[in-house]
TORKOL-4160 file (C-alpha; in steps of 0.2 Angstrom, whole numbers, padded with zeros to 4 digits, m for minus):
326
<pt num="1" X="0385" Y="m0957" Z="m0128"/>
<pt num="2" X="0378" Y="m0955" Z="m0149"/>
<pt num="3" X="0360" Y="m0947" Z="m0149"/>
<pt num="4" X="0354" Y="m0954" Z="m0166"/>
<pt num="5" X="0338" Y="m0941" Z="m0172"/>
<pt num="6" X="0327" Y="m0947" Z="m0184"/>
<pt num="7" X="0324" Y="m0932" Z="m0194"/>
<pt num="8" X="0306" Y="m0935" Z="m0206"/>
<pt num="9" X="0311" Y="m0923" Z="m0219"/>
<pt num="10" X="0298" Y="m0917" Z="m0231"/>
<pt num="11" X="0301" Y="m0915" Z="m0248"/>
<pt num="12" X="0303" Y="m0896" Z="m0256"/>
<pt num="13" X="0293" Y="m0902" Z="m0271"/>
<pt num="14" X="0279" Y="m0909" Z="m0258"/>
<pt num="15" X="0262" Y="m0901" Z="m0259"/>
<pt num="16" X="0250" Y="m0903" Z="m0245"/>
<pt num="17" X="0229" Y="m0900" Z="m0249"/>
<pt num="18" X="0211" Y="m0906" Z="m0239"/>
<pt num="19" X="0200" Y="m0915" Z="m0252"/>
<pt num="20" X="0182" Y="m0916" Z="m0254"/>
<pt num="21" X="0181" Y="m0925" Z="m0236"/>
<pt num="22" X="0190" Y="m0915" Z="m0227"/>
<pt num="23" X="0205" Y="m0928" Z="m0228"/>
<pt num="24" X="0224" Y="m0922" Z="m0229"/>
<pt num="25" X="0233" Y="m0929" Z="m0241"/>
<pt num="26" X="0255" Y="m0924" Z="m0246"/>
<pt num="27" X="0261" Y="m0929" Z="m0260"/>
<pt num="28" X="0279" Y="m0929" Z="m0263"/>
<pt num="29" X="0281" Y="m0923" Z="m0281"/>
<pt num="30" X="0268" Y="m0918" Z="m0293"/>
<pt num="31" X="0257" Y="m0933" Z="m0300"/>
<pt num="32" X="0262" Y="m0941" Z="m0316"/>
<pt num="33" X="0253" Y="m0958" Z="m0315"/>
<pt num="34" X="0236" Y="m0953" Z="m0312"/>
<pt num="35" X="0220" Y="m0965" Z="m0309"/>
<pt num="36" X="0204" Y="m0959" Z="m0313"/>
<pt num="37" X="0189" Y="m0966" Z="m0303"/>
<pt num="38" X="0174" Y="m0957" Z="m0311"/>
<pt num="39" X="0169" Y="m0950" Z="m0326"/>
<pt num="40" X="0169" Y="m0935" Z="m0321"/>
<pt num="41" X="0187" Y="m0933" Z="m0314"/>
<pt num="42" X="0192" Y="m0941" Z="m0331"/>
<pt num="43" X="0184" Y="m0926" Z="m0339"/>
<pt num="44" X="0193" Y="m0914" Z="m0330"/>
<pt num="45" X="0208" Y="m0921" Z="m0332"/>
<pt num="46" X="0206" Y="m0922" Z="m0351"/>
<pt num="47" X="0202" Y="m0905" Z="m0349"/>
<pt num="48" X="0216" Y="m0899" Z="m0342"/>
<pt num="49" X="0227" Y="m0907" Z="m0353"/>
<pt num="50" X="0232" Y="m0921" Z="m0346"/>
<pt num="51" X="0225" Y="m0937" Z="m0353"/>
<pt num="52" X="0244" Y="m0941" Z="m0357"/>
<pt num="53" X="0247" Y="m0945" Z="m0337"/>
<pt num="54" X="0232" Y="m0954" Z="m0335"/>
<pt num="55" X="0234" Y="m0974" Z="m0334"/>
<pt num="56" X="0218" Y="m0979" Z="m0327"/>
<pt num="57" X="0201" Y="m0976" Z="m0331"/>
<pt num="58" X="0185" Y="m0985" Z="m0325"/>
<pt num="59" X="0172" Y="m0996" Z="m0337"/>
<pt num="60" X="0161" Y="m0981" Z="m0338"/>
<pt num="61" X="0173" Y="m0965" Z="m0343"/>
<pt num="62" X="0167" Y="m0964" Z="m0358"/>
<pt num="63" X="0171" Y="m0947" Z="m0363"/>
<pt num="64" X="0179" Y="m0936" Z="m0372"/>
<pt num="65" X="0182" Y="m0951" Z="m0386"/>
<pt num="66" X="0200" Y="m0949" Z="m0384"/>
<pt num="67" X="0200" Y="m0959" Z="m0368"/>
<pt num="68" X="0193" Y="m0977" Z="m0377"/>
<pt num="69" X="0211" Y="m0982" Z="m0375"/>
<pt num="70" X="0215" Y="m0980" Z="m0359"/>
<pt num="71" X="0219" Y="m0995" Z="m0345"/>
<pt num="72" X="0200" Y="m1001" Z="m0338"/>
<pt num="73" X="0200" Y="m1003" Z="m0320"/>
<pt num="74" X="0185" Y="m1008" Z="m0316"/>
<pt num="75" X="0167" Y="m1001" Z="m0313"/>
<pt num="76" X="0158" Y="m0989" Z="m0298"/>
<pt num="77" X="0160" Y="m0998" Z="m0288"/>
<pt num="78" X="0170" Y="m1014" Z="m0292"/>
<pt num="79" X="0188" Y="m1007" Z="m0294"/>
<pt num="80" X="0201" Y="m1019" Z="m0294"/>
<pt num="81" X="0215" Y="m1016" Z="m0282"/>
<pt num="82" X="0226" Y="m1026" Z="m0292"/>
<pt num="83" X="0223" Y="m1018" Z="m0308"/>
<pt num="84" X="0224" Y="m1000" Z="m0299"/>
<pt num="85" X="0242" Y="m1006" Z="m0292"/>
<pt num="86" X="0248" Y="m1014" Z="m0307"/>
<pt num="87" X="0246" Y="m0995" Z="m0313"/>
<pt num="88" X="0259" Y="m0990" Z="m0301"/>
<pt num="89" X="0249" Y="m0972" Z="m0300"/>
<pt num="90" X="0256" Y="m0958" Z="m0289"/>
<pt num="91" X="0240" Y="m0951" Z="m0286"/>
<pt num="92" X="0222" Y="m0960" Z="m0289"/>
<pt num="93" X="0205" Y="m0946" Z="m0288"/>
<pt num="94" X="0191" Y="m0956" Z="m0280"/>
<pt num="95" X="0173" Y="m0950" Z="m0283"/>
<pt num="96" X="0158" Y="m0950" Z="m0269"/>
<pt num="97" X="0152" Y="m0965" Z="m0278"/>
<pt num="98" X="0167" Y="m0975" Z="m0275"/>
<pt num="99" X="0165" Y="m0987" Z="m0262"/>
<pt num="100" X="0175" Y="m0983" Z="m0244"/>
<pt num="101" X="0181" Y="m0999" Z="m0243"/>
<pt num="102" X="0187" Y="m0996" Z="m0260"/>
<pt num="103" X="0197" Y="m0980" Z="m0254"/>
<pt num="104" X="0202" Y="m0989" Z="m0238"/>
<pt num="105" X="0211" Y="m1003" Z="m0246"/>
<pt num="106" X="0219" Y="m0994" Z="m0260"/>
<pt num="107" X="0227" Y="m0983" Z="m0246"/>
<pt num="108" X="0231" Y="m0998" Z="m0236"/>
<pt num="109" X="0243" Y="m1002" Z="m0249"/>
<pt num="110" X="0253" Y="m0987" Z="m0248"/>
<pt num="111" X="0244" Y="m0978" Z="m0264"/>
<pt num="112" X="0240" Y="m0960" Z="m0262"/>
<pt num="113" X="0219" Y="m0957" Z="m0264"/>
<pt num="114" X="0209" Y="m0942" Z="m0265"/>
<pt num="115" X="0190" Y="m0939" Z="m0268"/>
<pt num="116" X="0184" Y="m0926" Z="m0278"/>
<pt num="117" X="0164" Y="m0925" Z="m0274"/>
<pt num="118" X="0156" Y="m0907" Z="m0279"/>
<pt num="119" X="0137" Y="m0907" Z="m0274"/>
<pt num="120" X="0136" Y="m0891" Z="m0285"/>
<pt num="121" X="0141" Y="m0878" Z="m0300"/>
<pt num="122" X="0152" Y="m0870" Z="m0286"/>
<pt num="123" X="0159" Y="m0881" Z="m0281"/>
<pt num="124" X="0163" Y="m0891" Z="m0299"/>
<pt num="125" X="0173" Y="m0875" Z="m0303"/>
<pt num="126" X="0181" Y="m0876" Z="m0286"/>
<pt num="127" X="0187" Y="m0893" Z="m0288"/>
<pt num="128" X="0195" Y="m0889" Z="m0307"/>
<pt num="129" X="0207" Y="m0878" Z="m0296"/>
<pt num="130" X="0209" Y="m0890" Z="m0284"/>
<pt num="131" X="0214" Y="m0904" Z="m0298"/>
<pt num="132" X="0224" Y="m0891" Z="m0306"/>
<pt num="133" X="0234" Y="m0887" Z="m0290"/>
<pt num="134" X="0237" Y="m0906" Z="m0286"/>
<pt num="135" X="0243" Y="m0910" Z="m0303"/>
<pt num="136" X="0254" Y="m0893" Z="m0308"/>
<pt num="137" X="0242" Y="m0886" Z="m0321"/>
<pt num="138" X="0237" Y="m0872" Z="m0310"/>
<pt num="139" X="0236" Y="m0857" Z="m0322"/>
<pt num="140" X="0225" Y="m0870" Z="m0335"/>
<pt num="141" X="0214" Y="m0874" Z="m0322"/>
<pt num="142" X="0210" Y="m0856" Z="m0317"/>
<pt num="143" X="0208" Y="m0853" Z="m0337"/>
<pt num="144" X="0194" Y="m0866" Z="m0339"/>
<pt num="145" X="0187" Y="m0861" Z="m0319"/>
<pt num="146" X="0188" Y="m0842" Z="m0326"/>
<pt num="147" X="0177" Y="m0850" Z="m0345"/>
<pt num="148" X="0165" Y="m0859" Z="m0335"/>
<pt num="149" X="0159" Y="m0846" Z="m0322"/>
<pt num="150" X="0159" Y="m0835" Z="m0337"/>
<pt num="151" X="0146" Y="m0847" Z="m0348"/>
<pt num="152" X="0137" Y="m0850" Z="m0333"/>
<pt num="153" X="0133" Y="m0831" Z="m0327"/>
<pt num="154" X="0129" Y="m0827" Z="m0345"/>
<pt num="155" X="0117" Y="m0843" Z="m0345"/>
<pt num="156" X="0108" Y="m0836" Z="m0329"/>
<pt num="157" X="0107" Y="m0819" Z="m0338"/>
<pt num="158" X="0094" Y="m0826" Z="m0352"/>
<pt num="159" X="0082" Y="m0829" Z="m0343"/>
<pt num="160" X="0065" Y="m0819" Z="m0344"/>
<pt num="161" X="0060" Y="m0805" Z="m0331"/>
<pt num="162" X="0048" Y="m0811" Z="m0320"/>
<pt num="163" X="0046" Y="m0829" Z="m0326"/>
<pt num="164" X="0051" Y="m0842" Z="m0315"/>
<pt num="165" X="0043" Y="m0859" Z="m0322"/>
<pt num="166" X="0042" Y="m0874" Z="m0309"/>
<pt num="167" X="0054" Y="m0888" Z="m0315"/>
<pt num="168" X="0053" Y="m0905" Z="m0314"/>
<pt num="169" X="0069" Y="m0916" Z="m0319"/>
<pt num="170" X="0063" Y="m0936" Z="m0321"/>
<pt num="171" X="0079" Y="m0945" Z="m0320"/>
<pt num="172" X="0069" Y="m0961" Z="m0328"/>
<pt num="173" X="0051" Y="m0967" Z="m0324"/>
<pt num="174" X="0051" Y="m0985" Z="m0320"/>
<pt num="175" X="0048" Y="m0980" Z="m0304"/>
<pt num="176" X="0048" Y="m0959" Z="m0307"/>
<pt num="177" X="0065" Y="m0954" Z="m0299"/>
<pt num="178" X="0070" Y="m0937" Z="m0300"/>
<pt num="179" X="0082" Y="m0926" Z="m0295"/>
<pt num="180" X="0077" Y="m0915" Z="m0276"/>
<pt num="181" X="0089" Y="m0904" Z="m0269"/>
<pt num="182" X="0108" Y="m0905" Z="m0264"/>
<pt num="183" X="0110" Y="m0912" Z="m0284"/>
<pt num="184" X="0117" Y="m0902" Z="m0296"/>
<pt num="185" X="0102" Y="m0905" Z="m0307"/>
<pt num="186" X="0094" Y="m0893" Z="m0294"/>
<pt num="187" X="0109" Y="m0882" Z="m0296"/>
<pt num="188" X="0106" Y="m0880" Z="m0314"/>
<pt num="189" X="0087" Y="m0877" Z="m0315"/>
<pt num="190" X="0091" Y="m0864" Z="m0301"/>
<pt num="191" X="0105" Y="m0854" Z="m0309"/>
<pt num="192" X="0094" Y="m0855" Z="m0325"/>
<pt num="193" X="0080" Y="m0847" Z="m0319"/>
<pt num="194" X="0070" Y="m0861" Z="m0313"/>
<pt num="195" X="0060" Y="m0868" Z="m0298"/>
<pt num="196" X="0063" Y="m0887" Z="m0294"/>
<pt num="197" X="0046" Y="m0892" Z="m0290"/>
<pt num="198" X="0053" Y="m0908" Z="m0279"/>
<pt num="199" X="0065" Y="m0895" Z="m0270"/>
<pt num="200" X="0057" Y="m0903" Z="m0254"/>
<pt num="201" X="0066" Y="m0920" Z="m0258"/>
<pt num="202" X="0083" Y="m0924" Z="m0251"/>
<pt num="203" X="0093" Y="m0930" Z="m0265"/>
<pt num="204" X="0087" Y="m0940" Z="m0278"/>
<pt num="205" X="0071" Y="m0948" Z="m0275"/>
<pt num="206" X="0058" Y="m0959" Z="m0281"/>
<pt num="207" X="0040" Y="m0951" Z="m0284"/>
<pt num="208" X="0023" Y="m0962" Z="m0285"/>
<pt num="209" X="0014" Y="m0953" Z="m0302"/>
<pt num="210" X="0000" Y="m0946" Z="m0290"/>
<pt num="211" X="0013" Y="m0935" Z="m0281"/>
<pt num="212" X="0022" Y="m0931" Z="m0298"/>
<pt num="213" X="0002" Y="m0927" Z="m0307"/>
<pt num="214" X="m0001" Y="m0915" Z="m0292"/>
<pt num="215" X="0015" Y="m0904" Z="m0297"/>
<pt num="216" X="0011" Y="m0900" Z="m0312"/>
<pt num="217" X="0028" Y="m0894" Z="m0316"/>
<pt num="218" X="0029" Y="m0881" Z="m0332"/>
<pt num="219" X="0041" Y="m0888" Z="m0340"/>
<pt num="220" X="0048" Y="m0907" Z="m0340"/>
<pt num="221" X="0067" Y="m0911" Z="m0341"/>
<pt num="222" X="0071" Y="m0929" Z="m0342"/>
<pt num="223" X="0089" Y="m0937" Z="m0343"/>
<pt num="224" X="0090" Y="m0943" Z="m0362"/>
<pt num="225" X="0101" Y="m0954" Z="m0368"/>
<pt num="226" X="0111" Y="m0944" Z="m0382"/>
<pt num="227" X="0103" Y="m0926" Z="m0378"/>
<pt num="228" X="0092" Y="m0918" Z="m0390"/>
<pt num="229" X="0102" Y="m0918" Z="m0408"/>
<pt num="230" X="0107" Y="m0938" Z="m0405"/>
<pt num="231" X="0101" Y="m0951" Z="m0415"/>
<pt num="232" X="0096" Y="m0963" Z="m0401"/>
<pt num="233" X="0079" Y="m0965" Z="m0392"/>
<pt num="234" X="0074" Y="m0952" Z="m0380"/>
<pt num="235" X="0064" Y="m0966" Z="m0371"/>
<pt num="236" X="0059" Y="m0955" Z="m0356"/>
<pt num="237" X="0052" Y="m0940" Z="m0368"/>
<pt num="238" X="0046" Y="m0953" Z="m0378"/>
<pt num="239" X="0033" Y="m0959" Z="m0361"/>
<pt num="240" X="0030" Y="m0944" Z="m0355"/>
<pt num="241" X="0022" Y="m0937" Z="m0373"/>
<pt num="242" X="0013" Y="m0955" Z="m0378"/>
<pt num="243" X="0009" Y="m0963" Z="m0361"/>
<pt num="244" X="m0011" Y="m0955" Z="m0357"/>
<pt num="245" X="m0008" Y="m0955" Z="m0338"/>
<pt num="246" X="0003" Y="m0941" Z="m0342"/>
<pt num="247" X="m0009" Y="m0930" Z="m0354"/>
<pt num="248" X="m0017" Y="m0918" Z="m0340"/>
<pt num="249" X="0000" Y="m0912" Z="m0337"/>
<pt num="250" X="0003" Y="m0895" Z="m0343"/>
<pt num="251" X="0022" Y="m0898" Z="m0348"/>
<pt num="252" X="0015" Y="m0910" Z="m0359"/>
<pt num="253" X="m0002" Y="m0900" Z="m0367"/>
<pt num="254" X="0010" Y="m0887" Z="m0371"/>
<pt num="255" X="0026" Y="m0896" Z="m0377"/>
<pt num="256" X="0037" Y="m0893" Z="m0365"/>
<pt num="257" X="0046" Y="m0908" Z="m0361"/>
<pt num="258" X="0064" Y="m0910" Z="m0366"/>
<pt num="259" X="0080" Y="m0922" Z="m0365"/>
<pt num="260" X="0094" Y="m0916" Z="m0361"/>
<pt num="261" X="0109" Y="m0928" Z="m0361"/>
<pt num="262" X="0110" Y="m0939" Z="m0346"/>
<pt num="263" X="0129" Y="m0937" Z="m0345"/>
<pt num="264" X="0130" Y="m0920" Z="m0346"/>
<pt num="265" X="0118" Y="m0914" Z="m0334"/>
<pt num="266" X="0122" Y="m0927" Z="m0323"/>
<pt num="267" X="0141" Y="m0926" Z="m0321"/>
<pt num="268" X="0150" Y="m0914" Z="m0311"/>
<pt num="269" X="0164" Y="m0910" Z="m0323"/>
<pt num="270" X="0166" Y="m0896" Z="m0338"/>
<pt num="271" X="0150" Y="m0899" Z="m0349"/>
<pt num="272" X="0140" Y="m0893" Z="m0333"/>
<pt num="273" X="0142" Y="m0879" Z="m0343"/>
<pt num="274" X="0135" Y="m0884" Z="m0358"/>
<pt num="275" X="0120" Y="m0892" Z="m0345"/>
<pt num="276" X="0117" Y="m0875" Z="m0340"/>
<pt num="277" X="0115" Y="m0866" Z="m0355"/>
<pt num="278" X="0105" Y="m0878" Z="m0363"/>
<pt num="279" X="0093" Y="m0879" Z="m0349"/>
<pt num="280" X="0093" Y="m0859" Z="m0349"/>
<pt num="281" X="0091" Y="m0859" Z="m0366"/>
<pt num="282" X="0075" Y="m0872" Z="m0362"/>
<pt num="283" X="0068" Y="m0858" Z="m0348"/>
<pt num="284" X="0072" Y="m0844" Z="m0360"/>
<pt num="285" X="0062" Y="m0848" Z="m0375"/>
<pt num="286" X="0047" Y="m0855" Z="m0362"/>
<pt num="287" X="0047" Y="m0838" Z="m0353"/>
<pt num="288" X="0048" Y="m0828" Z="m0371"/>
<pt num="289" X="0032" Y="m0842" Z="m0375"/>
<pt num="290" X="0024" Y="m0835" Z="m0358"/>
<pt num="291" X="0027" Y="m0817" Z="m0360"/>
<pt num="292" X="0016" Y="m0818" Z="m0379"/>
<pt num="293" X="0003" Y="m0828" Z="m0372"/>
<pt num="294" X="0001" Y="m0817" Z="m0355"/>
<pt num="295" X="m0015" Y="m0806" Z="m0361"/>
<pt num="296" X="m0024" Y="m0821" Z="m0366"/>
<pt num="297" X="m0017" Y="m0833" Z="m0353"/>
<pt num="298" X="m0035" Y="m0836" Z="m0348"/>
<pt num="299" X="m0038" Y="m0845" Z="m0366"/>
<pt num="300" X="m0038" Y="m0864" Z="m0370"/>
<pt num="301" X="m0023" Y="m0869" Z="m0375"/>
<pt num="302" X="m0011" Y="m0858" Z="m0367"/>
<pt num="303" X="0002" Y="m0862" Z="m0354"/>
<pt num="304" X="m0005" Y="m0862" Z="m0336"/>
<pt num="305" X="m0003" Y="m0848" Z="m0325"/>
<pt num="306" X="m0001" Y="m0846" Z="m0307"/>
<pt num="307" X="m0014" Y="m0852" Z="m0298"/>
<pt num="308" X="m0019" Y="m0865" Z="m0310"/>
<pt num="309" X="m0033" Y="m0878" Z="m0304"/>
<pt num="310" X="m0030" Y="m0892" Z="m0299"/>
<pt num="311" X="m0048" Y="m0899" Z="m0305"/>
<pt num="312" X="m0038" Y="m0908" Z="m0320"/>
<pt num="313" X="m0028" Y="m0915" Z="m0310"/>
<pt num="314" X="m0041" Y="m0921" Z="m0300"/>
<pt num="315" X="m0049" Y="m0929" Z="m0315"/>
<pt num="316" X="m0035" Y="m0940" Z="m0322"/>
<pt num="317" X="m0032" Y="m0947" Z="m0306"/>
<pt num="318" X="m0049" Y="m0951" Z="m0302"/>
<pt num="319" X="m0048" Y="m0958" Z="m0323"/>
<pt num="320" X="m0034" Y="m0966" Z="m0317"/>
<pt num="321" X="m0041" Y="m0975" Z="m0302"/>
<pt num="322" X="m0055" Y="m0979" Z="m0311"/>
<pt num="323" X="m0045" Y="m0988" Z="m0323"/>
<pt num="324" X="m0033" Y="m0997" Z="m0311"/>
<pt num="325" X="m0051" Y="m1003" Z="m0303"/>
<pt num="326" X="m0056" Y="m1011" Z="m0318"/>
C-alpha cells in the first residue's frame, strides 16, 4: 500500500507578520506590485523608495507630486476590484478607511491585503517599520522611523516651561467638527505641548458653537487647505477672524488662530513630522507671547489667564440668542 503525503511547503523567501488588525498575513516573496489604498500608505511608500513598485494608487493620493502618474483605483471607499486585479499586485495596503467589504472581496480573489491604520505618532513610526519589513527596505525604514522620532522629540523640546495652552483643532465649521481624542490631531497638540480642549470627545465630533464659545481655547488650529505659506483660501481661519459670533473668543482677540495644512496634520504618514513641528512652533511662540505678558496679564488686551471668566462668554451667547430671536 502507497501512503501519498501532501507536504504544504512554505517558501524560504516567505515572511509571516500581524497587521494593524491583528490579522496574519504570509507572503511568499517580497512585494513587488504593490497597491496603495490610502494616501497615507502612498506616502510612506514614496518614502521609502519605493514609488517604482507601486501600480495602483487611489483618486485622492495626491502627494508627493511624483505619484500624478500612477494607475487610479478608485476612491475611499469605491475601489474597484477589477481595476485592483487587473494590477495583478502581490501585496495591496488597505487603510481603516477602507471599506471591509472592500478587504473581503479583494481577498476572496486570492489577492493578499493588509491594513495599515495607526491611531497615533507612535504608532505612524511603528507602522514605517512595519511596511519596511513587508516590503524588504528594512534598514530605510528604521532610517526615516530613527529621523522622525528624532524631529518629533526635538519639537516637544520647544515648548515653554510651565505653559500649557488649551487647544482646540476645528476640522471645518459647517457644522463645528473637531478633532477629540484617539486622533492623531490629539496626538500632536499633546506632544507639542498643548491641552485638547475637546479631549473628552471620542474621535472626531461635531460641536454646537455654544459648547465650542464655552472652551475658550487659547489658541485655534483649523485644517487649511494648503497650510499657511499656500496661495489658496484658508476659508476656516478666514470665519473664525470675520464671522462676529466668534469675536469673544480669546484665540481670536489675541490672533491666535492658525491653518495648518489639512493633509499633513491629517494623515498618518511621514509629514506628521512636519505637523508636529509646526504646531510646536505655533505653542512655542504663544507661550514666549505668554511668558512677556505674565506681569501685566491682568491688562486689556492680554492673553487670558487661568481662571478667566466666563462672563464674556456669557454675553455673546446671550448677544447671540438675542439675535437668533429677532
Amino acid at each position: 500500500m502507497t501512503v501519498v503525503l501532501a507536504l504544504c511547503i512554505v517558501p524560504v523567501s516567505a515572511i509571516t507578520f500581524t497587521d494593524d488588525t491583528g490579522a496574519m498575513i504570509t507572503l511568499d516573496a517580497t512585494a513587488e506590485r504593490i497597491v496603495s489604498l490610502s494616501p497615507a500608505n502612498t506616502e510612506i511608500l514614496t518614502a521609502l523608495g519605493l514609488l517604482d513598485r507601486v501600480v495602483g494608487i487611489t483618486d485622492v493620493c495626491d502627494y508627493p507630486p511624483e505619484v500624478q502618474n500612477k494607475t487610479r483605483i478608485g476612491g475611499y471607499s469605491s475601489i474597484s476590484i477589477e481595476k485592483v486585479a487587473a494590477a495583478r499586485p502581490d501585496l495591496i495596503i488597505a487603510s481603516d478607511l477602507t471599506p471591509k467589504e472592500t478587504v473581503s472581496r479583494l481577498t476572496e480573489i486570492g489577492l493578499p491585503v493588509i491594513v495599515v491604520a495607526p491611531k497615533n505618532i507612535d504608532h505612524v513610526i511603528q507602522d514605517i517599520r512595519l511596511v519596511g519589513e513587508i516590503t524588504g527596505t528594512g534598514p530605510q525604514a528604521e532610517e526615516l522611523a530613527a529621523n522622525l522620532s528624532r524631529r518629533i522629540a526635538a519639537a516637544q523640546l520647544k515648548s515653554e516651561p510651565g505653559f500649557r495652552p488649551t487647544v482646540a483643532h476645528v476640522v471645518w465649521y459647517k457644522p463645528l467638527y473637531v478633532s477629540g481624542n484617539n486622533t492623531l490631531q490629539n496626538d500632536v497638540i499633546s506632544n507639542a505641548g498643548g491641552i485638547n480642549v475637546f479631549a473628552d470627545r471620542s474621535g472626531w465630533s461635531t460641536v454646537s458653537l455654544e459648547e465650542f464659545l464655552l472652551t475658550n481655547p487659547d489658541i485655534i488650529i483649523v485644517s487649511g487647505g494648503g497650510g499657511m505659506d499656500s496661495s489658496e483660501k484658508d476659508v476656516i481661519l478666514e470665519e473664525f477672524m470675520t464671522n462676529p459670533q466668534y469675536v469673544s473668543l480669546a484665540a481670536v482677540k489675541n490672533h491666535h488662530v492658525y491653518a495648518v495644512n489639512a493633509d499633513t496634520i491629517s494623515r498618518p504618514g511621514p509629514r506628521i513630522a512636519d505637523a508636529a513641528e509646526e504646531v510646536s512652533h505655533i505653542i512655542s511662540a504663544v507661550g514666549r507671547e505668554h511668558a512677556v505678558q505674565m506681569p501685566g496679564a491682568g491688562d486689556a488686551g492680554k492673553a487670558k489667564a487661568p481662571g478667566f471668566s466666563e462672563a464674556v462668554v456669557f454675553l455673546a451667547l446671550f448677544g447671540l440668542c438675542a439675535a437668533t430671536r429677532k
